[in-house]
Legacy VTK file of the C-alpha trace (Angstrom):
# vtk DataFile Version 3.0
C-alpha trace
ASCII
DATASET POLYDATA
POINTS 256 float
12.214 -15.017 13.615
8.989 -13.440 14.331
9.782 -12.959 18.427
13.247 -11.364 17.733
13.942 -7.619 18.133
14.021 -5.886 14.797
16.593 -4.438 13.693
14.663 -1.444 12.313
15.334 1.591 14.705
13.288 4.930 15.199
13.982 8.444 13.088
13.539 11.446 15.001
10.059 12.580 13.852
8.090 15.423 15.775
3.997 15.473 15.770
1.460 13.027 14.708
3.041 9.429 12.515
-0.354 8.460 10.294
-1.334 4.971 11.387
-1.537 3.912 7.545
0.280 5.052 4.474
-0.846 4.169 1.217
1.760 4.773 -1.696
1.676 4.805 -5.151
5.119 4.060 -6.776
5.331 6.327 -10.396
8.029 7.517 -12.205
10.321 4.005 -12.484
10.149 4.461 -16.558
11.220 8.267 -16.775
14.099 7.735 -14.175
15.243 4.860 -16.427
14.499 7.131 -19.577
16.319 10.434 -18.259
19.557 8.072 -18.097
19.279 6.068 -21.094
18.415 3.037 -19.804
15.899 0.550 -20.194
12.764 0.446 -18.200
13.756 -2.807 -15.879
16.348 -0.931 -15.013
14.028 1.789 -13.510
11.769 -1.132 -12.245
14.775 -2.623 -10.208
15.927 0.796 -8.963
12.359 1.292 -7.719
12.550 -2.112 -5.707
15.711 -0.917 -3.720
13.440 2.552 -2.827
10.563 0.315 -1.535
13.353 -1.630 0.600
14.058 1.685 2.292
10.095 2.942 2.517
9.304 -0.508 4.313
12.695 -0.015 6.726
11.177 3.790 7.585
8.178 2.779 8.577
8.788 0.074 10.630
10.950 2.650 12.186
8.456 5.511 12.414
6.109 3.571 13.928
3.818 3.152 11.408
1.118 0.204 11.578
0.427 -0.309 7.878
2.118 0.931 4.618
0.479 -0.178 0.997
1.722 0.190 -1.702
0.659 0.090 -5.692
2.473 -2.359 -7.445
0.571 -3.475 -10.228
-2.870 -2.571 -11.409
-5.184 -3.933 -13.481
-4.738 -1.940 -15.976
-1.022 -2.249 -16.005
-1.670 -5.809 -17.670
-2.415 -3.316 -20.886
1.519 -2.765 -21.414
3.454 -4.599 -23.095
3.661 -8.766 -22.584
7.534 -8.032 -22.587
7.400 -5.472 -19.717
4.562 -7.266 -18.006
6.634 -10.334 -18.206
9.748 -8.737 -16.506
7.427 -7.357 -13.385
6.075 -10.515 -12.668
9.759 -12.369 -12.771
10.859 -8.870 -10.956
7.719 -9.484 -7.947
8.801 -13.293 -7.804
12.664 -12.319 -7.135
12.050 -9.827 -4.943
9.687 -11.782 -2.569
12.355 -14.336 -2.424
15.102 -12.093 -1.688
13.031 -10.114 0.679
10.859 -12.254 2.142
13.177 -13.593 5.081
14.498 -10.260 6.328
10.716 -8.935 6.351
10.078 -11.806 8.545
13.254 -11.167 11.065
11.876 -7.572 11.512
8.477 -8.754 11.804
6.579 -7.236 9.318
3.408 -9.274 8.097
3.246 -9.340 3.784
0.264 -9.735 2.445
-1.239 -9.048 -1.328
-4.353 -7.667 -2.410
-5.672 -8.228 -5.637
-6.641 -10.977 -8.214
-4.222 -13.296 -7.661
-5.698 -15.878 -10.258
-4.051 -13.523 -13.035
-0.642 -14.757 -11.668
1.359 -17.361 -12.807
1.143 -20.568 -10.520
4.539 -20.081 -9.627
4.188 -16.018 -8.467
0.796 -17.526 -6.534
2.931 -19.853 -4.516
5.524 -17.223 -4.128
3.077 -14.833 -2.332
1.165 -17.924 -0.374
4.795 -18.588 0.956
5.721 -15.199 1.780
1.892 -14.801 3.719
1.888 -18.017 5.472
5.951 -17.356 6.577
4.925 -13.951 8.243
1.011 -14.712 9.048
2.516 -14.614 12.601
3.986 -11.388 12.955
3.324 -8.448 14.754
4.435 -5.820 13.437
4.631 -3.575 10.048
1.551 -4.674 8.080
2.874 -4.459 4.343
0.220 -4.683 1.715
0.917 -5.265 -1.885
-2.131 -3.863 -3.981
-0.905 -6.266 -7.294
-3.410 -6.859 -10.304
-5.510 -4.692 -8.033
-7.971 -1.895 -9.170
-10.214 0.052 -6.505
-13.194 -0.429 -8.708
-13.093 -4.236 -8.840
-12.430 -4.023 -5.051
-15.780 -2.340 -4.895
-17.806 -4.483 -7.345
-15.938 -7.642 -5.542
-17.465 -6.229 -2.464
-21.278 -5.783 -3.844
-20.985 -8.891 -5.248
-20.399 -10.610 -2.599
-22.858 -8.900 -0.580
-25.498 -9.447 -3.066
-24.615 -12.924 -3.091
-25.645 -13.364 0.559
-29.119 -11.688 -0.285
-29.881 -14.161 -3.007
-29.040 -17.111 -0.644
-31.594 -15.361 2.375
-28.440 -15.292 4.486
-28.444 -11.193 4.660
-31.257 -8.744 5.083
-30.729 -6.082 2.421
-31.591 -3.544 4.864
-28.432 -4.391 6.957
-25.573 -3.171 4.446
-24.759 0.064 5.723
-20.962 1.897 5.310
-19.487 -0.378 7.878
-21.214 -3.653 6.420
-19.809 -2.426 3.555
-16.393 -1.960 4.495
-15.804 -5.698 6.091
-15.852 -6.495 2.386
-13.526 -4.802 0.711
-9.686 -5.078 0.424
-8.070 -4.115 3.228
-11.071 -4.606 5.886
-9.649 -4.757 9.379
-7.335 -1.997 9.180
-7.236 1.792 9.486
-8.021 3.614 6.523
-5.115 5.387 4.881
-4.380 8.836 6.606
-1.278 9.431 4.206
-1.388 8.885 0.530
2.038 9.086 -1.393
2.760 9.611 -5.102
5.303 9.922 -6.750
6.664 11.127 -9.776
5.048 14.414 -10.149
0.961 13.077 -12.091
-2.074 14.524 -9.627
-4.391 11.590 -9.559
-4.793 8.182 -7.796
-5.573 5.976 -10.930
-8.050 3.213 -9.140
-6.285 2.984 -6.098
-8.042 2.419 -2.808
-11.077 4.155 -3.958
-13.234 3.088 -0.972
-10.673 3.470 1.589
-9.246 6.548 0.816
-12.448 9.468 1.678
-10.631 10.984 3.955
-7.118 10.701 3.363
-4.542 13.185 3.319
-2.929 13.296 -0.223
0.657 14.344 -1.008
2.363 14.383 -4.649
5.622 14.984 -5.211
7.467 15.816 -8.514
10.641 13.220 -7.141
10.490 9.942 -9.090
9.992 6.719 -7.572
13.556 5.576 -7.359
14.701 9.031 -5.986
12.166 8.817 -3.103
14.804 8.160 -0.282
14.352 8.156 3.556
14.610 11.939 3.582
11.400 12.603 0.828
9.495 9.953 2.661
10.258 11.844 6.214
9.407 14.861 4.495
6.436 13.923 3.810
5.962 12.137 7.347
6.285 15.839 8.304
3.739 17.403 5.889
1.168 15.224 7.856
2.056 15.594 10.533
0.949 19.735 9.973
-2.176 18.993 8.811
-5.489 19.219 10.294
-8.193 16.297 9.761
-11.303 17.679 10.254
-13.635 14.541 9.102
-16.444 16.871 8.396
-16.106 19.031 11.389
-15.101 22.723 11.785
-11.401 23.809 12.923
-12.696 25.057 15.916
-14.345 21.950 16.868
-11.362 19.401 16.300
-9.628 21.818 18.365
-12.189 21.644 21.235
-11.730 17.910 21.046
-8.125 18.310 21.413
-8.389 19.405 24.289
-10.993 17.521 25.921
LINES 1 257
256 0 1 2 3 4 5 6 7 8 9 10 11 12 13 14 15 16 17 18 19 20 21 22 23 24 25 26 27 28 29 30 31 32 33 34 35 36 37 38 39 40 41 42 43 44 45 46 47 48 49 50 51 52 53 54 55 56 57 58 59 60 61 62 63 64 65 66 67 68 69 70 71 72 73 74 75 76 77 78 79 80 81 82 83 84 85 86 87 88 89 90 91 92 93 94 95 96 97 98 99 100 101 102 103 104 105 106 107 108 109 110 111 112 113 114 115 116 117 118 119 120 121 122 123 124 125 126 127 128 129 130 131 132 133 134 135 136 137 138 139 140 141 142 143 144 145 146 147 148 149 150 151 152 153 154 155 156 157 158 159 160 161 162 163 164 165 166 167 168 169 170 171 172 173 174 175 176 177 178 179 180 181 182 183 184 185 186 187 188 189 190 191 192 193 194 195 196 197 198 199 200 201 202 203 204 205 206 207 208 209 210 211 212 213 214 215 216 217 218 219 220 221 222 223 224 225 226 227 228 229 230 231 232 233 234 235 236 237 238 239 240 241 242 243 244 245 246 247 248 249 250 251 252 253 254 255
């Protein structure tokens, strides 16, 4: 239940644990491929690495993690593929659902839901409403999610409230902005993840992610294990955020 102790316990990390971690899951495919095997098989694989990402950062501390499970332009591939995600996402928010609720982590998905079957919807409203309560690991699932409809959603809805006389375009600023897109409420990402060894982050987060610190790694998806995701805890945790200021200055404020 949502007021019992979780069972998730803390790693020994040293320095600063980023309030949010944003991850994009590649690779499933080629770890299936390099082992002759089809590519559910590397889909499933990856679901047992997300089980341990969501464990470690309930443990670490961490306040949100995020991660990329479907985009919009995954519904591109092929209907057989597509097909075995969505059954995939369905199973594994029934399996997982009730143990992300006894370690009170709060599930919620981002995205357009409307492309999902009526059964997936009702699996996710289930899965939010079950955990609305809790207080602890925020787990976002970016599904049938793209950063630029996020933004566009956003202006839209903005521009909306102009046309109607309820908003003075003058207001919208950066932090107008912000209430309106995905994610609105919580820190932006300081750590983004991906896997699988590709240098780009393919319409994820656009808005949210300015400042974030990013980190790619060559391991595939279901290879990343508690040890690459505390290694990369620890990368971080070295770095210096600057947010448009000199070194010398963030270390002046270090101190004050």
């Amino acid at each position: 239940m949502s007021d019992e102790q979780s069972d998730f316990q803390a790693p020994d990390l040293e320095g600063a644990v980023p309030r949010h971690v944003a991850i994009v899951m590649d690779g499933n495919g080629r770890w299936a491929q390099a082992r002759s095997q089809s590519r559910h098989l590397g889909h499933r694989a990856g679901a047992r690495a997300v089980r341990q990402v969501v464990e470690s950062s309930a443990r670490a501390g961490i306040k949100a993690l995020t991660l990329f499970v479907f985009s919009s332009e995954n519904w591109r591939r092929p209907a057989g593929e597509v097909g075995m995600l969505m059954e995939l996402l369905i199973r594994t928010l029934e399996k997982e659902t009730p143990q992300l609720h006894k370690n009170r982590v709060r599930l919620r998905l981002i995205g357009e839901r409307d492309q999902f079957s009526p059964r997936l919807q009702a699996n996710i409203m289930a899965a939010e409403n079950l955990t609305a309560a809790n207080t602890g690991l925020q787990l976002n699932l970016a599904a049938s999610y793209g950063g630029r409809w996020d933004i566009a959603r956003a202006a839209r809805r903005l521009a909306e409230e102009v046309a109607n006389g309820e908003r003075d375009p003058a207001s919208i600023d950066e932090w107008v902005f912000g209430t309106y897109v995905c994610l609105a409420g919580l820190p932006a990402p300081d750590l983004f993840i991906r896997t699988g060894g590709e240098h780009r982050i393919s319409n994820f987060l656009l808005w949210q992610l300015a400042y974030t610190e990013l980190y790619f790694t060559e391991v595939l998806w279901p290879d990343f294990d508690v040890s690459e995701f505390e290694a990369a805890l620890r990368w971080f945790a070295q770095r210096q955020r600057r947010f448009g200021m000199t070194s010398e200055q963030v270390e002046r404020q270090g101190r004050a």
